[in-house]
Backbone as CSV, one residue per row, in Angstrom:
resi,resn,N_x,N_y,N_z,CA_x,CA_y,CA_z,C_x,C_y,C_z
1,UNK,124.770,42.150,1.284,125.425,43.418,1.085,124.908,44.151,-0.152
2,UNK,124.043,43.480,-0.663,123.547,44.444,-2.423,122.858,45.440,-1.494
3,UNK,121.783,45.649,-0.592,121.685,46.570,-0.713,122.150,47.904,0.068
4,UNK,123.433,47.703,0.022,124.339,49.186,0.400,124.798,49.449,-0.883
5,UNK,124.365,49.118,-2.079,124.762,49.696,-3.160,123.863,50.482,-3.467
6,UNK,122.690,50.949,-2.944,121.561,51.681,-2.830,122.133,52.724,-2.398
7,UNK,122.988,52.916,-1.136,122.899,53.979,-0.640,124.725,54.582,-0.810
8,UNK,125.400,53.571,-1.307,126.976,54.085,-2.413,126.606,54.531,-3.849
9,UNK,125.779,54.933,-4.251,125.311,55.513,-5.254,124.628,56.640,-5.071
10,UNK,124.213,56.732,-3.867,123.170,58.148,-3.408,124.715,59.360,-3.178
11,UNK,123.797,60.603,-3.414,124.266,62.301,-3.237,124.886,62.254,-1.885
12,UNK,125.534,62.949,-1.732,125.366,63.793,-0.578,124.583,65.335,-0.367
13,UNK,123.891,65.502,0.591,123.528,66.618,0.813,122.696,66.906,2.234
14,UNK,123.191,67.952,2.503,123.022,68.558,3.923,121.915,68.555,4.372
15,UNK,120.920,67.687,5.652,119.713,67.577,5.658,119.002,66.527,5.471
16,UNK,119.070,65.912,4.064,118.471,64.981,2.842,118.132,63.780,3.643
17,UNK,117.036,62.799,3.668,116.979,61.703,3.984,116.730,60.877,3.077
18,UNK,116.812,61.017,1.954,116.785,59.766,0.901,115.249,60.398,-0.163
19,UNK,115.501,59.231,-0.959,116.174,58.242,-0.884,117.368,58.249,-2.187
20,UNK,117.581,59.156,-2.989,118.823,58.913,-3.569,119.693,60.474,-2.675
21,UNK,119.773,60.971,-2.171,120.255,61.929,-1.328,119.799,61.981,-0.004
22,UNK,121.288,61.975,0.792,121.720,61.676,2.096,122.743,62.633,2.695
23,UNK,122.841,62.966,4.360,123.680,63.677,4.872,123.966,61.947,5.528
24,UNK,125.012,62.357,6.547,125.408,61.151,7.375,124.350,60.648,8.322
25,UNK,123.379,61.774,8.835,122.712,61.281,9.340,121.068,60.116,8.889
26,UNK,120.940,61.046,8.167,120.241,60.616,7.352,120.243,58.791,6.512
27,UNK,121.535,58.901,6.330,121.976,57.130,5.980,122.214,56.467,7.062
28,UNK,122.660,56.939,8.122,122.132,56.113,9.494,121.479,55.553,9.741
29,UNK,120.181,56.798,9.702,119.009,56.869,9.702,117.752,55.502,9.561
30,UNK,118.239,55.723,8.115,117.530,54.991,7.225,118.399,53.534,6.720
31,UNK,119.393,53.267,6.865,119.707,52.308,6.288,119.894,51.444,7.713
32,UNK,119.810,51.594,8.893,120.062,50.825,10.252,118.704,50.434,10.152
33,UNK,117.562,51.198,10.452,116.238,50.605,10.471,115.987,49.426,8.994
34,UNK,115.628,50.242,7.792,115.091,49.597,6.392,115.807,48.139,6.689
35,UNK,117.493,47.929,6.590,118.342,46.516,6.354,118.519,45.867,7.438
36,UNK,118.327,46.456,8.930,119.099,45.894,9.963,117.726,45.756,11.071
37,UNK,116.504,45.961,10.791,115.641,46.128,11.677,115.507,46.722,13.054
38,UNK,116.810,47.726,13.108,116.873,48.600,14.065,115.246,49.471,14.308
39,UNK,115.473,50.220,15.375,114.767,51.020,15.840,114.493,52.514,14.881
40,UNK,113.693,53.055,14.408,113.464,54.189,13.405,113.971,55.322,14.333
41,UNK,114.931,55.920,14.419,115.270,57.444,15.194,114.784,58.442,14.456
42,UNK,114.334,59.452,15.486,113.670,60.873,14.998,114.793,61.347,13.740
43,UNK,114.087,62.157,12.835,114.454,62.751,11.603,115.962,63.812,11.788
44,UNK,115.684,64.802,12.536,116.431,65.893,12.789,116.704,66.178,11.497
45,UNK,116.426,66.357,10.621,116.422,66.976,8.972,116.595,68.534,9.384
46,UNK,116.377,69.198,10.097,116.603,70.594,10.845,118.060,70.900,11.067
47,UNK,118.642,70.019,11.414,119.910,69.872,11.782,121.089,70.167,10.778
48,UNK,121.467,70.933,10.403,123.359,70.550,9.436,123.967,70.727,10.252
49,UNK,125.377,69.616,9.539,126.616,69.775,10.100,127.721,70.560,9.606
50,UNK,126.613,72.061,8.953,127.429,73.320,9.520,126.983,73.752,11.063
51,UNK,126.332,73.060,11.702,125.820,73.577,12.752,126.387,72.790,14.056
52,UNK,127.637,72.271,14.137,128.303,71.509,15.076,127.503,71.825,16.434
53,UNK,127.072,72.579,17.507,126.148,72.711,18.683,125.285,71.557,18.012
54,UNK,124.681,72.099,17.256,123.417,71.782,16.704,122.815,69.979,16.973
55,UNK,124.511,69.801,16.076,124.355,68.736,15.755,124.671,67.559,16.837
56,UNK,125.621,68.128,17.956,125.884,67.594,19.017,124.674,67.238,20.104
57,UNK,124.186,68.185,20.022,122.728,68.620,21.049,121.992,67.006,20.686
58,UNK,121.822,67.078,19.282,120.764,66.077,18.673,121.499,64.975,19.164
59,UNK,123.212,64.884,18.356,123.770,63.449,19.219,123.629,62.873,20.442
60,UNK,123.790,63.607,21.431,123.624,63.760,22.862,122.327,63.468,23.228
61,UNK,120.753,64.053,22.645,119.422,63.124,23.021,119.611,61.912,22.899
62,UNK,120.225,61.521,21.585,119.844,59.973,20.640,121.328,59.051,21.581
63,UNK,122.195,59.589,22.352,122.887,58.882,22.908,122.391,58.472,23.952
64,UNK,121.474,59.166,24.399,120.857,58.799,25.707,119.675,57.297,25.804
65,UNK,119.653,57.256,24.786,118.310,56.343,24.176,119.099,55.016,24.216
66,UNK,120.375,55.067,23.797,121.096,54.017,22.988,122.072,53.402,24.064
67,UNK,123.133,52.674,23.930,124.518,51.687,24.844,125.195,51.747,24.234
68,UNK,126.514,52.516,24.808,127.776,52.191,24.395,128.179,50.722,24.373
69,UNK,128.956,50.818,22.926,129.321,48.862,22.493,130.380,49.324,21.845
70,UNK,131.287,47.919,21.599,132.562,48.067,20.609,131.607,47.750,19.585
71,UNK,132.255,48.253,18.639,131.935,48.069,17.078,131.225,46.884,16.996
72,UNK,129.517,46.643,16.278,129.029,45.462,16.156,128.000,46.077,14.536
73,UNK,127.908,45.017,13.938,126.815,45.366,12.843,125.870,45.815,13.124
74,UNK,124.973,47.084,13.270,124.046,48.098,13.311,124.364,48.974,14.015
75,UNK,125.775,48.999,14.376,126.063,50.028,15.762,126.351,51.639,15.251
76,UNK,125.990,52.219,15.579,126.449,54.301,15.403,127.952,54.183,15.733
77,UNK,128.377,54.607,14.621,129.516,55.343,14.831,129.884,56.650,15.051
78,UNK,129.981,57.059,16.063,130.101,58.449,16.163,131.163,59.084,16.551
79,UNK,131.983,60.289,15.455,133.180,60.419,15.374,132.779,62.137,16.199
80,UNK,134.071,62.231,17.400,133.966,63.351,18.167,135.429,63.876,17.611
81,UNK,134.759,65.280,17.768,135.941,66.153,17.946,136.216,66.617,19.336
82,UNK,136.768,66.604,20.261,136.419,67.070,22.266,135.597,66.707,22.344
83,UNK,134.056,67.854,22.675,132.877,67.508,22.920,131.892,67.321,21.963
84,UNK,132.561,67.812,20.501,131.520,67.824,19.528,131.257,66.157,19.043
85,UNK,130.142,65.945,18.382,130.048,65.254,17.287,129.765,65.490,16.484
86,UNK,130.638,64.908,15.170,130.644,65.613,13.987,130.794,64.796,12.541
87,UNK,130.136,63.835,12.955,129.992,62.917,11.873,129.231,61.413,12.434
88,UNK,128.476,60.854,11.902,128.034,59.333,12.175,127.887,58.551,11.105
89,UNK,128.417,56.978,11.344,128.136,56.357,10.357,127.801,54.956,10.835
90,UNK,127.522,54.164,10.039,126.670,52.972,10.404,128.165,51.626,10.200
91,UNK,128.235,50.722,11.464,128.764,49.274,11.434,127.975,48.385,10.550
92,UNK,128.145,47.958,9.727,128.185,46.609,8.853,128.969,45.515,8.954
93,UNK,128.758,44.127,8.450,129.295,42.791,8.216,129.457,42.861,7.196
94,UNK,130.575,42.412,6.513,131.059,42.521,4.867,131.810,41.111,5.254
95,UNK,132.338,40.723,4.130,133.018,39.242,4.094,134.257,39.630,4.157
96,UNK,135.141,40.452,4.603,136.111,40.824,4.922,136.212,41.270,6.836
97,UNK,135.496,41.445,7.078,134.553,41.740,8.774,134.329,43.003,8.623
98,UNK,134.358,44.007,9.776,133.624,44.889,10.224,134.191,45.956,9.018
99,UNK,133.034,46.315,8.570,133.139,47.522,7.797,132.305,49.009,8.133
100,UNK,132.542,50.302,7.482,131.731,51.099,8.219,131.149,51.955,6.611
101,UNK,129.972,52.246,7.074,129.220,52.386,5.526,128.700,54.077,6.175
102,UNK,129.152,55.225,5.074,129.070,56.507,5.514,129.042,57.225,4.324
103,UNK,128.730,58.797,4.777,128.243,59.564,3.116,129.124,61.188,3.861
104,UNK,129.487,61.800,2.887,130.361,62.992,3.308,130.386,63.809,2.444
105,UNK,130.346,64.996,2.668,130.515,66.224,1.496,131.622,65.967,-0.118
106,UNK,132.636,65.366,1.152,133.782,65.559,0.258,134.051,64.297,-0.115
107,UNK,133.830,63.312,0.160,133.963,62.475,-0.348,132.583,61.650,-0.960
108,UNK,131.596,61.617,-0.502,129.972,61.189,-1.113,129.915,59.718,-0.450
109,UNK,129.558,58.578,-0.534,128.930,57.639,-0.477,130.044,56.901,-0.375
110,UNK,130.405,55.523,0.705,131.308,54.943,0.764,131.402,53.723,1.747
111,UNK,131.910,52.776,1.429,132.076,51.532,2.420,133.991,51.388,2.611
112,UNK,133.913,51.146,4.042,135.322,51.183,4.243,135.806,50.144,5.323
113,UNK,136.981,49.805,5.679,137.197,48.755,6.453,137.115,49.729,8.036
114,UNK,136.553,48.889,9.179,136.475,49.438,10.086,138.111,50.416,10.369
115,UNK,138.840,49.386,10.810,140.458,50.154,10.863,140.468,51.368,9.391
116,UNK,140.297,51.435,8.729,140.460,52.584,7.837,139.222,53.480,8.461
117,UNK,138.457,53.582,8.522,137.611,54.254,9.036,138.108,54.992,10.689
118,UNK,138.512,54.267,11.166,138.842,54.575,12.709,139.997,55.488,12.476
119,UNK,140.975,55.413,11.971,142.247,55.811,11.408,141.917,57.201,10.865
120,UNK,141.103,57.216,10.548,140.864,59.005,9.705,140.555,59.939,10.955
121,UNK,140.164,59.411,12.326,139.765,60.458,13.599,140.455,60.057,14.356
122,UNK,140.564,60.939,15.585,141.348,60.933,16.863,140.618,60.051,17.705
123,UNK,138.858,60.492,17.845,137.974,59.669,18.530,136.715,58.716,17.864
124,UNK,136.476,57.920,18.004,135.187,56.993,17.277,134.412,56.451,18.779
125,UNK,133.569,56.807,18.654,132.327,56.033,20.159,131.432,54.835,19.245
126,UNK,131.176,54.085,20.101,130.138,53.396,19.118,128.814,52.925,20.001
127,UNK,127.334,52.968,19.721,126.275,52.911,20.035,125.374,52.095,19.483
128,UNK,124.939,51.043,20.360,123.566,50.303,19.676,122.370,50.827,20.425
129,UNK,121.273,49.982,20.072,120.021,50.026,21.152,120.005,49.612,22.172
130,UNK,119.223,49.533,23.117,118.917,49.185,24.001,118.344,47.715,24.438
């Protein structure tokens, strides 16, 4: 777990892929592949989530790629509003169990217990590879 203290210390900012500044996607991004040997997903650095279409459009390719799963360590979390998506964050293993590791305007850089995490939205989907 040291190194998600890499990325609980990073900015937030709209776009950013690192490495000390991050949007949500962006720490997805990069911290599923670098720690978890996931698959590298396209950038979409084009993308903000002032741009909800925008950002859905992009969700919606990269869902297509991926399998719906319950919550597992490297899995996308992806929090919907109806049809939008409007936030993603990455499943982790912590010694407490499932935790969810995410970066936000308003709040910045953060590790949280899955149930606290789930609890802040109406909807949570979750996605691995293939």
């Amino acid at each position: 777990m040291i190194w998600m203290n890499l990325y609980l210390s990073a900015r937030y900012k709209d776009g950013a892929r690192g490495p000390s500044e991050y949007d949500c996607w962006g720490l997805v991004r990069e911290a599923r592949h670098v720690h978890m040997g996931k698959n590298l997903l396209p950038s979409w650095g084009d993308v903000r989530n002032t741009q909800p279409k925008e950002f859905t459009r992009a969700y919606r390719y990269e869902a297509d790629s991926l399998e719906l799963c319950a919550p597992e360590p490297g899995a996308i979390a992806a929090v919907m509003r109806g049809p939008l998506c409007i936030h993603v964050a990455l499943v982790v293993a912590a010694e407490d169990g499932l935790n969810v590791l995410d970066i936000n305007p308003a709040k910045g850089a953060r590790l949280q217990r899955l149930a606290d995490f789930e609890s802040q939205y109406f909807q949570v989907v979750y996605y691995r590879d293939r």
